[in-house]
C-alpha positions in Angstrom: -21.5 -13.6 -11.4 -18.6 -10.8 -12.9 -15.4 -11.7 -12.0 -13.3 -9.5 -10.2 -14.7 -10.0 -6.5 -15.9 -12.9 -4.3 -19.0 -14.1 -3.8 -18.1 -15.6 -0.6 -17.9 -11.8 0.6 -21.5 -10.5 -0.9 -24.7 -11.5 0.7 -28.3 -10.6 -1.3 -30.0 -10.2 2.7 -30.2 -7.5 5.0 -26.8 -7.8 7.2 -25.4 -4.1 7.8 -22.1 -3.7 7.0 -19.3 -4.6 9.6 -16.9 -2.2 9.2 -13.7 -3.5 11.7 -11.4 -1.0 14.0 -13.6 2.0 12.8 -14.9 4.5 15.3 -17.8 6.6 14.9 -17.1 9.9 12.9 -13.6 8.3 11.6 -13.8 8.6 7.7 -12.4 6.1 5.0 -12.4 6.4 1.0 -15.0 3.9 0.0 -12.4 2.4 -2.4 -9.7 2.3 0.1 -11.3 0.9 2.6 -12.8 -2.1 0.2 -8.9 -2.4 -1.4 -7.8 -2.9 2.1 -10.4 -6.0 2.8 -9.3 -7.7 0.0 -12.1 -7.1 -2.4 -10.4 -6.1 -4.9 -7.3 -3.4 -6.0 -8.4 0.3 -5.3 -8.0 0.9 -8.8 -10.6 -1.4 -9.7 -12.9 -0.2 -6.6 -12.8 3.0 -8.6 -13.8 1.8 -11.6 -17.0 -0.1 -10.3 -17.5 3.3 -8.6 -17.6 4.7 -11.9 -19.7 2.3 -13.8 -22.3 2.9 -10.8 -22.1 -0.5 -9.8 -22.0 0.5 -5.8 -24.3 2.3 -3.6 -23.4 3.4 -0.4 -26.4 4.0 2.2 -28.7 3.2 -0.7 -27.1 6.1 -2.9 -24.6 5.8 -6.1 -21.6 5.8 -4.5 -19.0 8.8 -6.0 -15.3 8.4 -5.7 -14.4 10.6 -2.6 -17.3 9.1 -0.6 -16.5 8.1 2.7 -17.2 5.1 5.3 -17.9 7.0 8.8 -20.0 4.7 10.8 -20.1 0.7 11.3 -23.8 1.4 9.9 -22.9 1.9 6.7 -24.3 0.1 3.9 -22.4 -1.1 0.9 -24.1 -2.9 -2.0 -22.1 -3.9 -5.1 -24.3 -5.0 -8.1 -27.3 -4.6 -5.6 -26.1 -7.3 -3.0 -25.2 -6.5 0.5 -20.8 -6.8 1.3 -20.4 -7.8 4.5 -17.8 -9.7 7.0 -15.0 -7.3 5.4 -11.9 -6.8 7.0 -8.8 -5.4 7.2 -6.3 -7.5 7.3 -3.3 -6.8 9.9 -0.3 -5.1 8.5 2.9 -6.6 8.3 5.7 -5.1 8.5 9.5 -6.8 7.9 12.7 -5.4 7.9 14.9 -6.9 5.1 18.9 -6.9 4.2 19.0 -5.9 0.6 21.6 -7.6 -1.1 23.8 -6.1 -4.3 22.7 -7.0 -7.3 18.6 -6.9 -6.2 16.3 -3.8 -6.6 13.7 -2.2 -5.1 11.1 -2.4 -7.6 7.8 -5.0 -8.4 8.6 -5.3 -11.9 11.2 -4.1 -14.1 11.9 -5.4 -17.7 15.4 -5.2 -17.1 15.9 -6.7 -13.5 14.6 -10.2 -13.3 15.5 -9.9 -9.4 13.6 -8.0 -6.7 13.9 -7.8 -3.1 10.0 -8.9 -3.2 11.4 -12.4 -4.9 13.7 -12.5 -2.1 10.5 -13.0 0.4 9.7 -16.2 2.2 6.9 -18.1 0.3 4.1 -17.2 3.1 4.9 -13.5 2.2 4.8 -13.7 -1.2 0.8 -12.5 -2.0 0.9 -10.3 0.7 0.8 -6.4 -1.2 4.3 -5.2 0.6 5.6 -1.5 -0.3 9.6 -0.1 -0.1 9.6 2.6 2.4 12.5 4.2 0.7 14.8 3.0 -2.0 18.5 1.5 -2.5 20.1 1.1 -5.8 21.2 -1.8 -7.7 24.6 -1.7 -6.5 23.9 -1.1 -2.9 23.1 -3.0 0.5 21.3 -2.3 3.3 18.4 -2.5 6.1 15.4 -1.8 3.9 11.7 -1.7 5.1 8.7 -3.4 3.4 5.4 -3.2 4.9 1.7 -3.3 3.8 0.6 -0.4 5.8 0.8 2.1 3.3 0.3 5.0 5.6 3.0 3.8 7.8 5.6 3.5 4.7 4.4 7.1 3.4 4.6 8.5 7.3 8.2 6.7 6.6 9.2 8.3 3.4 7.3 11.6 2.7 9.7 14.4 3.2 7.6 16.5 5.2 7.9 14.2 8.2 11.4 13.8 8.2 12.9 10.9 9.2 15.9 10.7 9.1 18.0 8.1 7.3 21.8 7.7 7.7 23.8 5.7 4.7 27.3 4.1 5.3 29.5 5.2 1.9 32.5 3.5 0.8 34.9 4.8 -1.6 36.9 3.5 -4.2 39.7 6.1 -3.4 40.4 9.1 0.1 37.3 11.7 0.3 39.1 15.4 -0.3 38.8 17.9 2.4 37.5 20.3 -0.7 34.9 17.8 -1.5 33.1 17.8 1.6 30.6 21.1 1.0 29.8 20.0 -2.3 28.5 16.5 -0.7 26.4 18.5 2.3 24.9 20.7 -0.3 24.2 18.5 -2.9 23.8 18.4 -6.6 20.9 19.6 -9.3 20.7 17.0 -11.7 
């Protein structure tokens, strides 16, 4: 067996594939959907899409390929997937404490708001759905839904978000257009 999936979730018989909360004519990337039942990261979905390793509906799958019935066959490696699903989304709101960024990893911060988590959290995939600085605080939104944190922070839906500033000295009168048009960096 290669590692990188589980063989608890491959079956070499003829079971269709189950595909959960999908309706007829709905249409999911091949890798997406698999990522999203826990098979493994999308990235590496792709790459066994590349090496040819799965077939959809008896053909080499391609990346792009979509899931668009709950008859749907997906081998990998020439063994059946089956009992996949999607695993609910969670989604938390958080109070980000100074001193704590908004970031997985970074080789200058040892401390995230994702080490902040309870322990049950904690190998759940959670996104930001927006940003706040080092040096601020603040209602922040982590979810696993990554279409809900994109609907959340792509600018052509938006959403609006209102910041509470304080200043270390009185905000000029003069100052005011330059905030409400911004700056080019």
């Amino acid at each position: 067996m290669q590692a990188g999936y589980d063989s608890k979730k491959l079956d070499s018989g003829g079971m269709k594939q189950q595909k959960q909360g999908a309706q007829e004519g709905d249409g999911v990337r091949l890798q997406k959907y698999l990522a999203a039942a826990g098979l493994a990261s999308r990235r590496e979905v792709e790459e066994w899409i590349a090496q040819g390793r799965l077939t959809l509906n008896g053909k080499v799958a391609q990346l792009g390929d979509k899931i668009t019935s709950s008859k749907d066959h997906i081998k990998l490696d020439g063994r059946l997937l089956h009992g996949l699903k999607k695993p609910a989304a969670v989604t938390l709101l958080m109070h980000k404490p100074i001193g704590v960024i908004c970031s997985h990893a970074d080789p200058y911060h040892s401390r995230t708001v994702f080490n902040l988590l309870p322990e049950k959290w904690q190998s759940q995939k959670f996104l930001c759905a927006g940003r706040l600085d080092k040096d601020s605080r603040g209602m922040l939104v982590l979810s696993t839904d990554g279409d809900l944190v994109h609907r959340l922070t792509h600018p052509s839906n938006t959403v609006v978000k209102r910041y509470k500033v304080l200043l270390n000295r009185p905000l000029q009168t003069e100052s005011i257009p330059k905030l409400l048009q911004g700056i080019t960096l």
